[in-house]
C-alpha positions in Angstrom: 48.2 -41.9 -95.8 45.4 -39.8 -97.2 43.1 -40.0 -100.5 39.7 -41.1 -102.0 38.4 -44.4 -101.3 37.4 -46.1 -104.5 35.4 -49.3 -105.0 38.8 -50.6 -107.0 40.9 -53.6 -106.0 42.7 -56.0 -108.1 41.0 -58.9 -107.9 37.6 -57.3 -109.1 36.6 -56.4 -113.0 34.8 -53.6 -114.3 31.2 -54.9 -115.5 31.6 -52.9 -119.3 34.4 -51.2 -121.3 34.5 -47.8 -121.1 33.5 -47.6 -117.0 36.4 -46.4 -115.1 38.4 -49.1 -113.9 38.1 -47.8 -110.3 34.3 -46.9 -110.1 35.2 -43.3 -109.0 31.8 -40.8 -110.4 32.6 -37.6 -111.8 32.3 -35.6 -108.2 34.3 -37.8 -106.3 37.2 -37.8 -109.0 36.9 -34.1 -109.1 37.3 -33.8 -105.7 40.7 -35.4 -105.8 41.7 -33.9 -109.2 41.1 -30.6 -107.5 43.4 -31.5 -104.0 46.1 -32.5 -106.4 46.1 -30.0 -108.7 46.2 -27.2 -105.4 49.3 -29.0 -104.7 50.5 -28.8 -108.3 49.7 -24.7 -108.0 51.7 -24.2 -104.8 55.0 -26.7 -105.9 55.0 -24.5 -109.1 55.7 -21.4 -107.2 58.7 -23.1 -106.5 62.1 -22.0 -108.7 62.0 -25.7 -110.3 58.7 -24.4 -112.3 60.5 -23.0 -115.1 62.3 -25.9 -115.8 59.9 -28.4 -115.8 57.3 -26.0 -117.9 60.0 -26.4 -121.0 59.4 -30.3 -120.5 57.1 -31.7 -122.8 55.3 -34.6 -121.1 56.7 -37.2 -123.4 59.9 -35.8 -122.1 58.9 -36.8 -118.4 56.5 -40.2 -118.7 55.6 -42.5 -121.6 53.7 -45.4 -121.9 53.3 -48.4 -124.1 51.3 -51.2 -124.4 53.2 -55.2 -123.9 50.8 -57.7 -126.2 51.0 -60.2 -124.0 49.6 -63.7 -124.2 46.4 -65.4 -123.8 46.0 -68.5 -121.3 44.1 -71.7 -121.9 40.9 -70.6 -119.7 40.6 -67.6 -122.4 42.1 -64.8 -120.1 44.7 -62.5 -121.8 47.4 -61.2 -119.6 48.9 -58.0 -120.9 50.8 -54.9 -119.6 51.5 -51.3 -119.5 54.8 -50.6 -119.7 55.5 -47.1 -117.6 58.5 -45.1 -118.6 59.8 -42.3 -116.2 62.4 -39.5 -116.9 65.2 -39.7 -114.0 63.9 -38.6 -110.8 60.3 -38.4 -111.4 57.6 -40.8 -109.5 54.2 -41.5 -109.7 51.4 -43.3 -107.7 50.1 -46.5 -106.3 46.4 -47.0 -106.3 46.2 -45.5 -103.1 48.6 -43.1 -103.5 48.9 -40.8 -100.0 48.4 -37.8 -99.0 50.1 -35.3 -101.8 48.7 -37.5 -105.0 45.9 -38.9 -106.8 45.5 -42.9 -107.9 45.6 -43.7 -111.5 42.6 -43.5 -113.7 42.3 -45.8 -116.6 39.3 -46.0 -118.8 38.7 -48.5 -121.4 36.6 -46.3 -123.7 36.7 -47.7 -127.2 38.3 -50.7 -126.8 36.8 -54.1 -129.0 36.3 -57.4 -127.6 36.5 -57.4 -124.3 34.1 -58.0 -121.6 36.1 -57.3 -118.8 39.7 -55.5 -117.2 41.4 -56.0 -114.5 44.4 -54.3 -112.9 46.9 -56.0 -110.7 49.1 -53.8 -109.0 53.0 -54.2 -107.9 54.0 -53.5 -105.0 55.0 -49.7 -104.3 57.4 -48.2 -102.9 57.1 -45.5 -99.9 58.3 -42.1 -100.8 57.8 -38.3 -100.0 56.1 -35.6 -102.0 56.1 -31.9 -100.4 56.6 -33.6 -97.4 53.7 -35.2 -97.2 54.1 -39.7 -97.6 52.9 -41.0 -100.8 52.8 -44.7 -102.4 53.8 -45.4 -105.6 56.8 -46.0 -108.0 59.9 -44.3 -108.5 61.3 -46.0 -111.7 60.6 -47.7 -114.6 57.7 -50.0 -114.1 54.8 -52.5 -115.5 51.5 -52.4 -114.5 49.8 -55.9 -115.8 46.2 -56.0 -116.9 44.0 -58.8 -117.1 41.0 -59.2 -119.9 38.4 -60.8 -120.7 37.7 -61.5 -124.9 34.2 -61.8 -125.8 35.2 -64.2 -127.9 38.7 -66.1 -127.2 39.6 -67.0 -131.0 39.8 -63.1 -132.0 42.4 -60.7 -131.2 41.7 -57.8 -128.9 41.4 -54.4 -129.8 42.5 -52.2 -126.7 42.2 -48.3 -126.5 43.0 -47.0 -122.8 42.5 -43.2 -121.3 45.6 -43.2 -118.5 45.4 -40.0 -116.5 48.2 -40.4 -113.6 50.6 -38.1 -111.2 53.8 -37.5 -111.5 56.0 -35.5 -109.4 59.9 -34.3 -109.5 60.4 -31.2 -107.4 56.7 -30.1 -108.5 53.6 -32.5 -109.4 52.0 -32.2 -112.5 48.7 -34.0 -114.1 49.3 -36.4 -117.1 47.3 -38.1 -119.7 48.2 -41.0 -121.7 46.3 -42.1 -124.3 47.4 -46.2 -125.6 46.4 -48.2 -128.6 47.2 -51.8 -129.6 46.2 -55.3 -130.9 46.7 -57.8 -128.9 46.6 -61.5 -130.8 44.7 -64.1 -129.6 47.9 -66.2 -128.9 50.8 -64.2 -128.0 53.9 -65.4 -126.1 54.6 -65.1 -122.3 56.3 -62.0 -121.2 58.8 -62.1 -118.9 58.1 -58.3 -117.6 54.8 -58.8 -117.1 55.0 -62.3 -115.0 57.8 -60.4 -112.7 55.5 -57.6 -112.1 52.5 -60.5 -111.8 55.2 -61.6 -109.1 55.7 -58.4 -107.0 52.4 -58.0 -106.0 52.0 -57.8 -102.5 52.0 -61.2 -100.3 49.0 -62.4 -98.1 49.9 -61.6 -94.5 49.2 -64.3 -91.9 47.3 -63.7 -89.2 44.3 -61.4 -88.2 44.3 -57.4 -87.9 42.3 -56.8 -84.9 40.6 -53.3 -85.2 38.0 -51.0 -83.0 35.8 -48.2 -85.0 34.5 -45.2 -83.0 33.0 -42.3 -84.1 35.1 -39.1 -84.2 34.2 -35.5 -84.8 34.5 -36.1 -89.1 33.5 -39.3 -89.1 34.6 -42.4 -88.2 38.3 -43.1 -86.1 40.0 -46.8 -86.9 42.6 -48.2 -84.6 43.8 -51.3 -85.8 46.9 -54.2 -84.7 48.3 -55.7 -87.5 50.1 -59.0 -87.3 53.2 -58.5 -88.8 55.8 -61.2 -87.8 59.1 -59.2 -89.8 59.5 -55.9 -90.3 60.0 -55.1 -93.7 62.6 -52.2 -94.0 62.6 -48.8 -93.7 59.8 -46.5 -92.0 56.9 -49.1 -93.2 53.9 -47.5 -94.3 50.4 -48.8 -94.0 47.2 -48.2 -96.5 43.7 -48.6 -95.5 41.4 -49.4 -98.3 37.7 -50.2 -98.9 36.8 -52.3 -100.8 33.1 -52.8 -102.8 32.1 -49.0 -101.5 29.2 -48.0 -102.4 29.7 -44.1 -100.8 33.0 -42.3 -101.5 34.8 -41.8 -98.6 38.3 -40.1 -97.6 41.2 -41.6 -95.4 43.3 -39.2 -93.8 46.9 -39.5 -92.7 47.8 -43.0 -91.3 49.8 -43.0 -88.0 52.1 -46.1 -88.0 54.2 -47.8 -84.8 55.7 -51.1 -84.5 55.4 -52.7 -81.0 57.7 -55.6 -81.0 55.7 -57.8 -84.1 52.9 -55.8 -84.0 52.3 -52.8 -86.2 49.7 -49.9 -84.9 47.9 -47.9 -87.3 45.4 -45.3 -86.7 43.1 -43.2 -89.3 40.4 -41.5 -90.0 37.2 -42.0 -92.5 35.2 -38.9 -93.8 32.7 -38.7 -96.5 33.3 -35.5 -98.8 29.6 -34.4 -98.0 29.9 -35.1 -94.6 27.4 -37.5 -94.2 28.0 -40.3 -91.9 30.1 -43.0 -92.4 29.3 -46.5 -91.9 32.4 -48.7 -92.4 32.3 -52.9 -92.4 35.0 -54.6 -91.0 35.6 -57.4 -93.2 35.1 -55.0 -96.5 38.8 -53.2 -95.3 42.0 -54.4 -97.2 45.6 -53.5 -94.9 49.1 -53.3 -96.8 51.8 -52.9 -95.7 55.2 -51.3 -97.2 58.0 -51.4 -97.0 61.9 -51.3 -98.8 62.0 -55.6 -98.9 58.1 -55.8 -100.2 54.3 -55.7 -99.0 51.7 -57.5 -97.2 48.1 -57.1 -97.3 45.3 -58.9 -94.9 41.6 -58.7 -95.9 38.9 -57.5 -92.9 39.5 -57.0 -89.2 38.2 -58.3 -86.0 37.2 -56.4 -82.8 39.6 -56.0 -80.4 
């Protein structure tokens, strides 16, 4: 797996409206706009391009806000509902080698403190042959907030720039509006996707750092009792980052019920990279679910 490193998790919220959800500064997300969009340029040399250049957007992706509801501790649960033409796929929020992660930013929106994303689990797919993370049908993507004050509805205005890919990949932005009351009613969509978030993982991944030529090299054992289907996948995160850095293509073998990953950690200036061990977050995918373990030990 390859892409930027964001300080971005689900189980962190942005400190204001209007910040990007994942932290990412102008440079860093420029960087990975411009990687994507090289890919976009080369897949639309391809004989599919004519098609797809007669497709209006809201022909390929839509998306709608679901009210939600808002719990007894204040917080309001709501979701993004992601609608995908057939065929066409989009990414996780680490999304591989070939894409870029979502970007959401809550610019405008009233009465909220605080958003949080929680992700579902992905699924593994290809994109120009390179692996990619993400979701290849219809899907929601719940969102957690914070009212400034509890009794009054919440007025929520989000920029969605995201991926999506057929034969070719193109760049898409979503612009969403909506009131959410200060009651609502449980949504059954959003709870699942709640749901299929990826599972703690039992155990500890046992890891060794070493510099490399780049940067730094990370070999890590990962615990996982059951394989989960298919060729499983494996994303290396950072979490809390205060440099941007870049993962590069994740090698993955399973010895017996132990999965072996290896990657590399750059910074896009090439400055060097210091990496903390219990600041990494593991998942692992595959076609029955995901699994994720938080820090590593030395092995």
């Amino acid at each position: 797996m390859q892409g930027l490193i964001a300080n971005c998790d689900d189980t962190t919220v942005t400190d204001c409206v209007g910040f990007d959800l994942c932290g990412l500064d102008f440079q860093a997300y420029a960087l990975a706009m411009f990687r994507f969009i090289f890919l976009c340029f080369v897949c639309l040399t391809s004989s599919a391009s004519a098609q797809v250049l007669l497709t209006s957007l809201d022909d390929v992706v839509q998306i709608e806000v679901r009210e939600g509801w808002r719990d007894a501790d204040g917080r309001h649960f709501a979701g993004l509902e992601v609608r995908l033409a057939d065929g066409w796929k989009t990414y996780w929020r680490s999304p591989g080698a070939s894409g870029i992660a979502p970007r959401v930013q809550w610019t405008g929106s009233g009465n909220v403190s605080a958003a949080v994303i929680h992700w579902p689990t992905p699924t593994p797919f290809l994109t120009a042959g390179y692996p990619s993370l993400g979701y290849t049908q219809d899907f929601v993507l719940p969102i957690e907030l914070a009212p400034i004050n509890p009794a009054a509805p919440i007025m929520l205005e989000a920029q969605i720039e995201i991926g999506i890919c057929l034969d070719i990949c193109l760049p898409a932005k979503v612009n969403v509006r909506a009131e959410l009351p200060p009651i609502g009613q449980s949504d059954a969509a959003v709870v699942a996707a709640l749901r299929d978030r990826p599972s703690a993982g039992r155990g500890q991944v046992r890891c060794s750092i070493r510099p490399s030529n780049s940067g730094v090299m990370l070999s890590a054992d990962i615990p996982q009792v059951r394989a989960l289907g298919g060729d499983e996948a494996v994303a290396v995160e950072i979490l809390h980052a205060h440099d941007r850095i870049w993962v590069a293509d994740t090698s993955v073998s399973r010895e017996g019920r132990v999965l072996r990953t290896q990657t590399e950690f750059m910074r896009p200036d090439d400055a060097p990279v210091s990496l903390d061990r219990s600041g990494l977050r593991f998942t692992v995918v595959g076609r029955e679910g995901a699994v994720e373990y938080f820090g590593c030990t030395g092995r």
